[in-house]
N, CA, C and O atoms as a GROMACS GRO file, in nm:
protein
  456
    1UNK      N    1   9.174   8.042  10.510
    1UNK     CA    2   9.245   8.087  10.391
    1UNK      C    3   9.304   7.964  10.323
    1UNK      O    4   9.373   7.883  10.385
    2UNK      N    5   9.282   7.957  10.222
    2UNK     CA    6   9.324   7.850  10.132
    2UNK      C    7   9.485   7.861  10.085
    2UNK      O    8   9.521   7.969  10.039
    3UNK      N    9   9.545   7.794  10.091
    3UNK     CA   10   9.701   7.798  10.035
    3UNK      C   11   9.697   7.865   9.907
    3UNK      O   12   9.588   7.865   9.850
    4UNK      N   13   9.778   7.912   9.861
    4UNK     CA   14   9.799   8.030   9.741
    4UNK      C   15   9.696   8.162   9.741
    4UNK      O   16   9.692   8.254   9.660
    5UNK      N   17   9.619   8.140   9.851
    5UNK     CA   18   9.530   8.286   9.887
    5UNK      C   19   9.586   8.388   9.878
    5UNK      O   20   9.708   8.368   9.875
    6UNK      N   21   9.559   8.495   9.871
    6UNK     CA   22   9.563   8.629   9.902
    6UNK      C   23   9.519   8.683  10.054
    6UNK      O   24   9.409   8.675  10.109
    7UNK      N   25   9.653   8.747  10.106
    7UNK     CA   26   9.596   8.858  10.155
    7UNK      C   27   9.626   8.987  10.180
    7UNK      O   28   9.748   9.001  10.176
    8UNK      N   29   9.559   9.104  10.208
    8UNK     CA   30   9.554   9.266  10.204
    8UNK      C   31   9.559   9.306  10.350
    8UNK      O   32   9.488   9.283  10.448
    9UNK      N   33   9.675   9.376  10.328
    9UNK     CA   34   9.706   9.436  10.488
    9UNK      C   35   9.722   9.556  10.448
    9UNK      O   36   9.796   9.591  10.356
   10UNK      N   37   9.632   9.643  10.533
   10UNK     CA   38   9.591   9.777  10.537
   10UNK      C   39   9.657   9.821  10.635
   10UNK      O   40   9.624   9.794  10.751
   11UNK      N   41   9.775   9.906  10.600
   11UNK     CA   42   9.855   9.978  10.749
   11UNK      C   43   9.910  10.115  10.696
   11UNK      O   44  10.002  10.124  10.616
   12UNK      N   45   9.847  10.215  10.747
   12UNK     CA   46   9.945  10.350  10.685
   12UNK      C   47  10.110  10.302  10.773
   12UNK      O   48  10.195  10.379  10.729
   13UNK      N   49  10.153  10.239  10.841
   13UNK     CA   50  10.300  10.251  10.844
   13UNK      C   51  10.381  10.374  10.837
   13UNK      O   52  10.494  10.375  10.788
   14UNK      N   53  10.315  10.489  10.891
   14UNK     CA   54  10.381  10.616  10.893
   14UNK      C   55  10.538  10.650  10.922
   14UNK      O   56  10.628  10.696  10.852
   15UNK      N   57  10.531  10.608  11.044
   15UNK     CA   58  10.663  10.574  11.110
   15UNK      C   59  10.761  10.439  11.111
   15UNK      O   60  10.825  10.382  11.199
   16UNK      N   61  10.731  10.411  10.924
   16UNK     CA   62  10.802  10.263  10.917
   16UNK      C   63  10.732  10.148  10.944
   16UNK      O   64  10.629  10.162  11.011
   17UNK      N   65  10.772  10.001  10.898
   17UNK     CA   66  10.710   9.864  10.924
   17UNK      C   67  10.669   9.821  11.060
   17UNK      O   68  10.566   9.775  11.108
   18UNK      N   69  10.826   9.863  11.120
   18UNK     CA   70  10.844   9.813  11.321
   18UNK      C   71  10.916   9.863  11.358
   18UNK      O   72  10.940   9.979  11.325
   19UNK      N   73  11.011   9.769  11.480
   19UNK     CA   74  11.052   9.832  11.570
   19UNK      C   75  11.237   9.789  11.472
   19UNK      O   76  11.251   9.716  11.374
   20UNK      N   77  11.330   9.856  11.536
   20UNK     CA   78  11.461   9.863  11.480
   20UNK      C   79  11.535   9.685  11.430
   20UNK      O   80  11.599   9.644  11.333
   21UNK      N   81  11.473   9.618  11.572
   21UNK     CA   82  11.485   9.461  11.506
   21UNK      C   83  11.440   9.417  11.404
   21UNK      O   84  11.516   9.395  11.310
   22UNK      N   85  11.291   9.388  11.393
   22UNK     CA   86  11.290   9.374  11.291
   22UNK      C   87  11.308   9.429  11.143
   22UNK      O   88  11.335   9.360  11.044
   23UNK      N   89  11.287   9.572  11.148
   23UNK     CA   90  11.355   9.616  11.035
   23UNK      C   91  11.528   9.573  10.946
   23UNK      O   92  11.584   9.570  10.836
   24UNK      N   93  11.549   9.547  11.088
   24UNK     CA   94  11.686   9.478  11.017
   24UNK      C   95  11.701   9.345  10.958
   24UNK      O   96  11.779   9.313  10.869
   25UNK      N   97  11.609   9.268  11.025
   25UNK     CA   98  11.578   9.191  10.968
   25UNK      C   99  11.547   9.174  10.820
   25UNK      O  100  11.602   9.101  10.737
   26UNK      N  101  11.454   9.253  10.808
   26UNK     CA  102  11.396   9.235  10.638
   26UNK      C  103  11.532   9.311  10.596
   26UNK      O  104  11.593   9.216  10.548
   27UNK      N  105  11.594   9.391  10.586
   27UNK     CA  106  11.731   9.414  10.547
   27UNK      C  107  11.816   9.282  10.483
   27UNK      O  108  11.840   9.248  10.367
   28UNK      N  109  11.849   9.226  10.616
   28UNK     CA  110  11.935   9.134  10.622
   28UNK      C  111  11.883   9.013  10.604
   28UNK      O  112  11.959   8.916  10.609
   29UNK      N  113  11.778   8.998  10.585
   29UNK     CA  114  11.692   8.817  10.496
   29UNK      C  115  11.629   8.853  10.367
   29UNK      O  116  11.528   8.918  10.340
   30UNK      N  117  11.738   8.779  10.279
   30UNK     CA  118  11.680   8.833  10.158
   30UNK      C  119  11.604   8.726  10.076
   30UNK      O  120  11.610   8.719   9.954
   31UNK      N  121  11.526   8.634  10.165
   31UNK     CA  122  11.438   8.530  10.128
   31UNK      C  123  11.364   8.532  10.191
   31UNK      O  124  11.388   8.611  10.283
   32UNK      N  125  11.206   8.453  10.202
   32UNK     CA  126  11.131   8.395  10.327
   32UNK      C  127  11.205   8.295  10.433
   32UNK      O  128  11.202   8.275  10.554
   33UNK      N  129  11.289   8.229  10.289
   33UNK     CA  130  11.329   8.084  10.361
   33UNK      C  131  11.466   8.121  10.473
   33UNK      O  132  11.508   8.055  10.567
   34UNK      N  133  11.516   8.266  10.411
   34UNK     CA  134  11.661   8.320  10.490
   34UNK      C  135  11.587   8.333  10.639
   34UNK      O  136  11.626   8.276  10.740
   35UNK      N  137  11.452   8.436  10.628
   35UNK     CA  138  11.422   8.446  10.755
   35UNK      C  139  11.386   8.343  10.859
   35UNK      O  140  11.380   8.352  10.982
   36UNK      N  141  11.366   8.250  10.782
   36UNK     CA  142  11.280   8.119  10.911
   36UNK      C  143  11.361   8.050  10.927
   36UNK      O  144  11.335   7.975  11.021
   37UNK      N  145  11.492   8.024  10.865
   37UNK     CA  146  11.614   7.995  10.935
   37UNK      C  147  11.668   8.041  11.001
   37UNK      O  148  11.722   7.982  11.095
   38UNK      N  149  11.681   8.204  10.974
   38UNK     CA  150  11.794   8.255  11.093
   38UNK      C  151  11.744   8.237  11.244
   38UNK      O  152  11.813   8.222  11.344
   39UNK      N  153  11.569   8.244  11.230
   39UNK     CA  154  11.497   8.239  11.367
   39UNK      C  155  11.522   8.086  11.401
   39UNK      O  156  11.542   8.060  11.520
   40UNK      N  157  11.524   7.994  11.318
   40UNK     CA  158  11.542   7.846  11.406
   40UNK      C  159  11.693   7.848  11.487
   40UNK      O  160  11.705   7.799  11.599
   41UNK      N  161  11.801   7.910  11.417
   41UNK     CA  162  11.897   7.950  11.479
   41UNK      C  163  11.921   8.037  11.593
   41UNK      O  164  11.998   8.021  11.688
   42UNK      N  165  11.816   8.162  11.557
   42UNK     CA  166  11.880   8.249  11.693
   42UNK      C  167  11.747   8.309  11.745
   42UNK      O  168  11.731   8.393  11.657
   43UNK      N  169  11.636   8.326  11.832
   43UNK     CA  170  11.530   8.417  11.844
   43UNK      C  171  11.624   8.536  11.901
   43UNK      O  172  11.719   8.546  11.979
   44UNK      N  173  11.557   8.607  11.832
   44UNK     CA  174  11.537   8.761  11.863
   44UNK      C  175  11.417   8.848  11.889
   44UNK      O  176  11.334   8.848  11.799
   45UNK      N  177  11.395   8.915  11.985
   45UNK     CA  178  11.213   8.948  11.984
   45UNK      C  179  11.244   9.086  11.881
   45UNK      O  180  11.330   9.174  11.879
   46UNK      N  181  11.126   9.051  11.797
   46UNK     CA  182  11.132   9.153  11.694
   46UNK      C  183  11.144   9.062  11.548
   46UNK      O  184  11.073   9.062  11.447
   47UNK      N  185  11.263   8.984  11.583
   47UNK     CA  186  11.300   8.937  11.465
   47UNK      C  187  11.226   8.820  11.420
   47UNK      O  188  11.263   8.766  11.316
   48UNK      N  189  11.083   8.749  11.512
   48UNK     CA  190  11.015   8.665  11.518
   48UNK      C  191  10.882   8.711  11.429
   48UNK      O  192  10.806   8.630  11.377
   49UNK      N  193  10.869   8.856  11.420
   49UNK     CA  194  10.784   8.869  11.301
   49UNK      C  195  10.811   8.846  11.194
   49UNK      O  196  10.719   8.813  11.120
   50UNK      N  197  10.949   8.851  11.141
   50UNK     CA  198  11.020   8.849  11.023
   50UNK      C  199  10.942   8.720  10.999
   50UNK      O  200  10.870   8.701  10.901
   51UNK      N  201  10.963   8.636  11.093
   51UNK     CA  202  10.961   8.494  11.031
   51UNK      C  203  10.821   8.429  11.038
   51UNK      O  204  10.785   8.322  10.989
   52UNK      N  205  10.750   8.520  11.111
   52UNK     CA  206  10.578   8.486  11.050
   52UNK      C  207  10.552   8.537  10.906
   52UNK      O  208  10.517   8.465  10.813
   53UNK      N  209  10.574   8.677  10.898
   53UNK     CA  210  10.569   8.714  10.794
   53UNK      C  211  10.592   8.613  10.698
   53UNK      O  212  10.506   8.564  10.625
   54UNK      N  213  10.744   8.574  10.700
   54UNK     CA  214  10.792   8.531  10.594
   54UNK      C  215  10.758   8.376  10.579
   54UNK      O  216  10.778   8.314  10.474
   55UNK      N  217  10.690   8.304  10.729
   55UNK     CA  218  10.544   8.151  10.684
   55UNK      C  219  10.470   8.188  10.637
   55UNK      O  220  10.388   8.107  10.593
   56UNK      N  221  10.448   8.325  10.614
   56UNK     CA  222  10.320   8.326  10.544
   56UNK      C  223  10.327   8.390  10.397
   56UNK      O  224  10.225   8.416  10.333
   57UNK      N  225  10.412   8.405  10.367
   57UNK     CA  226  10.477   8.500  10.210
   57UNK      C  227  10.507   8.319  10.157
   57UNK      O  228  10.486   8.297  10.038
   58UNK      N  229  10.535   8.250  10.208
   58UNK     CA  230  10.559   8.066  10.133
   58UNK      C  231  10.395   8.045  10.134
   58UNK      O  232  10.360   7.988  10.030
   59UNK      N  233  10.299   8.072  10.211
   59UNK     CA  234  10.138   7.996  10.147
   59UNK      C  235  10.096   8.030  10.076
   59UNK      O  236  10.055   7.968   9.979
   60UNK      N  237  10.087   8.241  10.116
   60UNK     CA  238   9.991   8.339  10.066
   60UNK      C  239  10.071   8.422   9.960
   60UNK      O  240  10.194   8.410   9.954
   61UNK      N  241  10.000   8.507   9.875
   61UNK     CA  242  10.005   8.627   9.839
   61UNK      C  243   9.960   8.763   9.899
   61UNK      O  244   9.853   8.822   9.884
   62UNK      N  245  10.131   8.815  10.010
   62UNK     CA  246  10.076   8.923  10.051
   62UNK      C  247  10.067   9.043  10.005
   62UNK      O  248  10.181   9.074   9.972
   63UNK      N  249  10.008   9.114   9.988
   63UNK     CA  250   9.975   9.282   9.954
   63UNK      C  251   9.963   9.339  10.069
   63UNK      O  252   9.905   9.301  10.171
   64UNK      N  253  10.056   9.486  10.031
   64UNK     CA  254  10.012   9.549  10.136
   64UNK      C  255   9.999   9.699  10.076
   64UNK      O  256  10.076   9.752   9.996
   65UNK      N  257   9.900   9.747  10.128
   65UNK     CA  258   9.876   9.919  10.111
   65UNK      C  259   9.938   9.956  10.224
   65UNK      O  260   9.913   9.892  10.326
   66UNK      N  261  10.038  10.076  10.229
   66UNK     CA  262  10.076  10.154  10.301
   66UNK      C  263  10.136  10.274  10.284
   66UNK      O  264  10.123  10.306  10.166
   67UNK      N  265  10.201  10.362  10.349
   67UNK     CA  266  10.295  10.446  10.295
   67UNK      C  267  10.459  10.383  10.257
   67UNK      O  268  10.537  10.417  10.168
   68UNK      N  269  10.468  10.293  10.349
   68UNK     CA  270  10.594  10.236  10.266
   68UNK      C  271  10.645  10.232  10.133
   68UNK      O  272  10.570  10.214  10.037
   69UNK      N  273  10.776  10.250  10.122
   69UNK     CA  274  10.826  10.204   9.987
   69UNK      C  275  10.789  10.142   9.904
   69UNK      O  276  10.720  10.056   9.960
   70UNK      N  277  10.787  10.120   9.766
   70UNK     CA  278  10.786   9.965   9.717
   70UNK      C  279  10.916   9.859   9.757
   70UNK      O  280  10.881   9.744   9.782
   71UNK      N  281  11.038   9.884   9.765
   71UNK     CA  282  11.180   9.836   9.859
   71UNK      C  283  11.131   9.812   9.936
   71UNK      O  284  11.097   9.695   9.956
   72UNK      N  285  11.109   9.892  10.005
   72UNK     CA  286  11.086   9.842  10.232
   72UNK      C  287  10.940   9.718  10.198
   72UNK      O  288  10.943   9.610  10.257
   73UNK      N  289  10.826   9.748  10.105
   73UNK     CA  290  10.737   9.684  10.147
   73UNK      C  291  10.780   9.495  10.054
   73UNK      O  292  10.714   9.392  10.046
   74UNK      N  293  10.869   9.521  10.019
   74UNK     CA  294  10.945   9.393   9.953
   74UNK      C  295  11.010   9.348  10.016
   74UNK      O  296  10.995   9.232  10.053
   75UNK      N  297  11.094   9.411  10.045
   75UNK     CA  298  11.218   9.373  10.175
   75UNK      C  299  11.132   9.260  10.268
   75UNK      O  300  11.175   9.147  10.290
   76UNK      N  301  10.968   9.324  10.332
   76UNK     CA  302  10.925   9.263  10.417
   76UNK      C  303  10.837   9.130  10.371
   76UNK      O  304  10.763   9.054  10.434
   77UNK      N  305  10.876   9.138  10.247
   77UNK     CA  306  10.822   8.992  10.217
   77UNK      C  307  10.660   9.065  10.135
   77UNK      O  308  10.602   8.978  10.071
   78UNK      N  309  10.603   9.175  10.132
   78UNK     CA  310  10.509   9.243  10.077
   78UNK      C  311  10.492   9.236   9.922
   78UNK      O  312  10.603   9.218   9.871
   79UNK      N  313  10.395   9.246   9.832
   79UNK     CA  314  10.364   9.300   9.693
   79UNK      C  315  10.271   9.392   9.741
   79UNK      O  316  10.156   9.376   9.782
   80UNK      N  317  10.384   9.551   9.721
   80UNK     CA  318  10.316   9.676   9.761
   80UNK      C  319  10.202   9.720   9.667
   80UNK      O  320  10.219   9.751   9.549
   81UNK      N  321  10.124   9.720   9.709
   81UNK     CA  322   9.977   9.818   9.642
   81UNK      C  323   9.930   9.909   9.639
   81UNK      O  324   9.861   9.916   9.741
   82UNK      N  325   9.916  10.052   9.543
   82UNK     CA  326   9.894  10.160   9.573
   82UNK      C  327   9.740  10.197   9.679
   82UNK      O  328   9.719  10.265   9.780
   83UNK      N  329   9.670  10.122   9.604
   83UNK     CA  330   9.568  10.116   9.674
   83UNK      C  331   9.451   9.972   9.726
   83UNK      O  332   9.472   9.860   9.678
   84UNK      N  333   9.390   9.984   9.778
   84UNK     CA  334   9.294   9.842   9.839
   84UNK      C  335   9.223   9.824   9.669
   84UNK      O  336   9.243   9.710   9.628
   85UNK      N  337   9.167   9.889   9.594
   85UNK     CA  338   9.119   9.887   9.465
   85UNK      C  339   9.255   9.797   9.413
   85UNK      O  340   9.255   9.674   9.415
   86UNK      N  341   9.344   9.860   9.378
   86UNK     CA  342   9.448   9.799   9.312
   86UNK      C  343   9.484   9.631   9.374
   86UNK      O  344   9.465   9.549   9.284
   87UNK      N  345   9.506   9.599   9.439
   87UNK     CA  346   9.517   9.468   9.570
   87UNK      C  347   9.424   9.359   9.496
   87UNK      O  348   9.451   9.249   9.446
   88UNK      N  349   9.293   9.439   9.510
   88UNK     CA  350   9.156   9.380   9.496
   88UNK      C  351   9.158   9.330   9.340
   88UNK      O  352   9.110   9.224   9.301
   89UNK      N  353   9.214   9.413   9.270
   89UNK     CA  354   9.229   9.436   9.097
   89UNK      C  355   9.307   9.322   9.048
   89UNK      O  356   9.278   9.245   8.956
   90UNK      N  357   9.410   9.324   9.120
   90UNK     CA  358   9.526   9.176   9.108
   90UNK      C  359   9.502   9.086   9.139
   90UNK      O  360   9.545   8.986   9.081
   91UNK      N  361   9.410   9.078   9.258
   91UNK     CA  362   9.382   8.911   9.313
   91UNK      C  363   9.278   8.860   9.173
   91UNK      O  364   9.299   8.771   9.091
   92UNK      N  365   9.187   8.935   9.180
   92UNK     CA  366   9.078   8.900   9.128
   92UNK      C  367   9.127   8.891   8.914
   92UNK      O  368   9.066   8.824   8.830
   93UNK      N  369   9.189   8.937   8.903
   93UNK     CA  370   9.255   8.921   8.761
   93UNK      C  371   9.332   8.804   8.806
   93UNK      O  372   9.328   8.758   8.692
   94UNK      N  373   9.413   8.694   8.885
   94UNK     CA  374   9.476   8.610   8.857
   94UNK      C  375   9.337   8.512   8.895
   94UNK      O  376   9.326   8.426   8.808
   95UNK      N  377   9.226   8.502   9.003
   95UNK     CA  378   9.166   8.443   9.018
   95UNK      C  379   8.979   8.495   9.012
   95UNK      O  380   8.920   8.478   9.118
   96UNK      N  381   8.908   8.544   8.911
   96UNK     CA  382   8.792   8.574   8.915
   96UNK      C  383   8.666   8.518   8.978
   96UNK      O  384   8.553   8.567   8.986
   97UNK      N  385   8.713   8.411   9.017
   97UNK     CA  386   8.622   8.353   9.091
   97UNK      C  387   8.649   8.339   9.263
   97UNK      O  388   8.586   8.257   9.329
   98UNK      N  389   8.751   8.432   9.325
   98UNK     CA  390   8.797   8.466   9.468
   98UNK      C  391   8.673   8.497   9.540
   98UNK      O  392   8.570   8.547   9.495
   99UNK      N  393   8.702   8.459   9.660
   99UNK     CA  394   8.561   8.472   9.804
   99UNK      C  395   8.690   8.630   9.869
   99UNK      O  396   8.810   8.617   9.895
  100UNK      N  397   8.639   8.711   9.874
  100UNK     CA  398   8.667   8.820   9.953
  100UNK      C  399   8.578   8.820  10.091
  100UNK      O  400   8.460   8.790  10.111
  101UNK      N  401   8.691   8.869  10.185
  101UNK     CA  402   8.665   8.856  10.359
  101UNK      C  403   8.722   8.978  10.382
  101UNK      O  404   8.835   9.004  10.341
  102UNK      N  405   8.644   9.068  10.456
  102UNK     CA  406   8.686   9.166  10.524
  102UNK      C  407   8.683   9.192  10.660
  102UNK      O  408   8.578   9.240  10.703
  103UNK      N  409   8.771   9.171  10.737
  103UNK     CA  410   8.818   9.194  10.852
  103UNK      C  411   8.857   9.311  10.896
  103UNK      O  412   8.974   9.348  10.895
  104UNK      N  413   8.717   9.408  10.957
  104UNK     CA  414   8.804   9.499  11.054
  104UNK      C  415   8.856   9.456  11.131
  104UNK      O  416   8.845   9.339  11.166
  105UNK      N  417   8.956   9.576  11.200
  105UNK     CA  418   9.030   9.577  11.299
  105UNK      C  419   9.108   9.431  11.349
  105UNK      O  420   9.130   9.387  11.462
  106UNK      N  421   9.137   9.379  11.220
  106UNK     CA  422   9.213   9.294  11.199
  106UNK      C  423   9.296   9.237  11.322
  106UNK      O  424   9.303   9.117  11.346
  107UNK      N  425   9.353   9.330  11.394
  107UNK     CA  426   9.467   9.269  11.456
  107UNK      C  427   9.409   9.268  11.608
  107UNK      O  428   9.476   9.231  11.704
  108UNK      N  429   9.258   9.320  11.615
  108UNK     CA  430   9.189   9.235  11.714
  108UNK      C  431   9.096   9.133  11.689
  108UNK      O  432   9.024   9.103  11.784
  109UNK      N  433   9.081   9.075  11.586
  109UNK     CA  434   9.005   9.022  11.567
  109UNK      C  435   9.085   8.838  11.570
  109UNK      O  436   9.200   8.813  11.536
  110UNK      N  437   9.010   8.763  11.607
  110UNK     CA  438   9.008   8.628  11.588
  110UNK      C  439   8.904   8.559  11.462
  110UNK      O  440   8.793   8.521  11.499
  111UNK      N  441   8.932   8.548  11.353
  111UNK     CA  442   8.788   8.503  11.274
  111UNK      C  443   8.815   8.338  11.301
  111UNK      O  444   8.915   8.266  11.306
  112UNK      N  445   8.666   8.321  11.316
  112UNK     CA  446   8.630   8.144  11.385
  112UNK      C  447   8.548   8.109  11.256
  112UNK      O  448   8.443   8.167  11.228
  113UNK      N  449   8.606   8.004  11.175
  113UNK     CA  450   8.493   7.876  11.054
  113UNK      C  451   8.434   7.826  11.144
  113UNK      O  452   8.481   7.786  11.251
  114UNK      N  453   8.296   7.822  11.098
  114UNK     CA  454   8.193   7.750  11.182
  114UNK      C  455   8.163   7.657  11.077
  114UNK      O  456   8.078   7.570  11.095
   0.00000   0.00000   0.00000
């Protein structure tokens, strides 16, 4: 992924972002830069996503489709998207010439550049 990339995270989030830590987190960091400080200061498990999330909201442009809020999916450092069309609609209107990658099952997957 190239710095100022895009990316689309597909999560219905039914039952909320996470677990009670980090939710408070995105509450209570109302920056990227708030969150990756408070973690150099204090780990908290939970509160260590905050602060990936929020290394990666300083490279990328994240979107996310979910049931979440537009609030909650901001809070988490997100630009909520109604739909993967819509996501797709924005990247590609700021950059028309974008390489799209689709990754199932994303959060098992390892993708390797050869």
């Amino acid at each position: 992924m190239k710095t100022g990339g895009s990316i689309v995270l597909i999560a219905e989030c039914a039952e909320g972002i996470g677990n009670q830590v980090y939710e408070c987190w995105n509450r209570e960091c109302k920056s990227p830069d708030d969150s990756i400080e408070r973690f150099k200061q204090f780990f908290e498990f939970g509160g260590h996503k905050s602060a990936i999330v929020a290394k990666a909201a300083k490279q990328f442009r994240l979107y996310i489709v979910s049931k979440l809020s537009e609030e909650e999916s901001r809070r988490a450092f997100f630009i909520p998207a109604k739909s993967v069309q819509e996501a797709l609609e924005n990247i590609l209107a700021e950059n028309p010439e974008a390489k799209v990658h689709i990754v199932p099952d994303g959060g098992w997957t390892l993708p390797v550049r050869k």
